[in-house]
C-alpha positions, 0 to 999 in steps of 0.5 A: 351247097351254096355257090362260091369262089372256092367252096366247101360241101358241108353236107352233115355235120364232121365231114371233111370239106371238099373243094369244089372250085366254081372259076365262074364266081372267081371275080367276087372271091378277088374281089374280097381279097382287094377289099381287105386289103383296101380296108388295111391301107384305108387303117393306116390312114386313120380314115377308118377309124373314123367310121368304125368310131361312129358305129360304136357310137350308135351301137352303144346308143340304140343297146348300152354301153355293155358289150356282153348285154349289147350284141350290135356293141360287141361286134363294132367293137371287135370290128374296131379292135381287128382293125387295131384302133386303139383302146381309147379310142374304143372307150371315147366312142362308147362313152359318146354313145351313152353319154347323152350328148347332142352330138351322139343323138343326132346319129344314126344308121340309113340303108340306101338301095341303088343300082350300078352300071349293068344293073348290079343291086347295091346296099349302102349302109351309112352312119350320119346325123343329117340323113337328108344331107348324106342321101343328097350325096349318095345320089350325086355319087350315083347319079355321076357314075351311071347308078341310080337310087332305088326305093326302100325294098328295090333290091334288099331281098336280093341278099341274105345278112351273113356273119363273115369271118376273115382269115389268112390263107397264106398262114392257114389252110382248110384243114385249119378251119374245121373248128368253124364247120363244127362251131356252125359255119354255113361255108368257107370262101377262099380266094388268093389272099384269104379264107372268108368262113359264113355264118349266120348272123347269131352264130358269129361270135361262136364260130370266132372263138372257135377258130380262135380256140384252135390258134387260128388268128383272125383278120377281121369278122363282121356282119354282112350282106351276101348276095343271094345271086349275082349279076355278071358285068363285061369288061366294059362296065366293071371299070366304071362299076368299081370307081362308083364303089369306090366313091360311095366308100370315100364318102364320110358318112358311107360305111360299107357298100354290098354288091351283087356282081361278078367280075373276071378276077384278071379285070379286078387286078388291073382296075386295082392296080 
């Protein structure tokens, strides 16, 4: 069974779960539950739907505008509607993509590899039309908050691309999500706030209709990198390795940034706080 914040064994297939909280790894699972709630403020503002526009762009670009024959589209879009962007909003990004027009060829997507304070691995996924300008900046940020940028392969096999499903678990609890073990779901995570249900990346889809299909809503499903270990940081360090996050994710062209640490959950509430 992998590690996790709350974890569930999922040693053959029809077995109940069984909870096997590690306090170790409680940190990153508040972590997760900052994060989303982070994600919905940042909604309201309108500045993520900026973000989730230009994902959709170059989904639709790089595979066509058919999201059933385009897997990378169906998924910025479904990112986009759990966001509640709207509808034509979705459309205008799709129809940017494969209109051919200068602006949409200019975009694409970069991976950047960095370090944190107290040596965290970063992955820090960008869409941008000027990469020599966006990686100027990631470097700056880094550079003004104790990281660094490393060479491509410094630090991307330290993680594993995962599906990760989101659900909340004021309203559900893990009976509710059993559908996603049967569905293929790898583990469940669970911290104060939500449920976030792994997968392997081509079993997303599946294990979000099965969800769905049993009433569960679902906040928010995507593709993400999973830490395959991760980095314990003192109270000293986590401050500052929280504010370089944060800075990286406030850039424009900065997507989403992946992080291998682990922090005392009592640390992430007061520096979100």
């Amino acid at each position: 069974m992998r590690s996790g914040p709350e974890p569930f064994a999922l040693s053959r297939p029809g077995r109940r779960p069984r909870r096997d909280y590690d306090e170790r790894m409680a940190g990153h699972s508040k972590w997760a539950g900052i994060k989303h709630r982070k994600a919905v403020v940042d909604a309201r503002r309108g500045k993520l739907f900026t973000k989730l526009a230009r994902g959709i762009t170059v989904a639709a670009k790089e595979g066509g505008g058919d999201p059933d024959s385009n897997s990378a589209l169906a998924l910025a879009v479904q990112k986009a509607k759990d966001a509640s962007m709207p509808k034509d909003n979705i459309e205008r990004a799709i129809a940017k993509g494969t209109g051919g027009g200068a602006d949409a060829e200019a975009l694409e997507t970069v991976l950047y590899e960095g370090y944190g304070p107290g040596g965290v691995a970063l992955l820090i996924e960008a869409v941008t039309d000027n990469r020599n300008r966006t990686g100027s900046e990631v470097r700056h940020i880094l550079g003004r908050h104790g990281g660094s940028l490393g060479e491509p392969g410094s630090v991307a096999y330290l993680f594993d691309k995962r599906g990760v499903v989101v659900v909340d678990a004021s309203r559900y609890d893990e009976d509710d999500l059993i559908a996603a073990i049967d569905a293929g779901a790898l583990d469940i995570e669970r911290d104060d706030d939500v449920f976030e249900v792994l997968t392997e990346p081509g079993d997303l889809a599946a294990v979000r209709e099965a969800l769905e299909r049993g009433g569960v809503e679902i906040e928010s499903s995507e593709l993400r990198q999973q830490p395959k270990t991760r980095v314990p940081v003192d109270d000293g360090a986590a401050p500052g390795l929280l504010r370089l996050i944060d800075a990286l994710e406030e850039q424009d062209d900065v997507d989403v940034v992946h992080a291998n640490f682990d922090v005392s959950a009592d640390v992430l509430e007061r520096v979100a706080g």
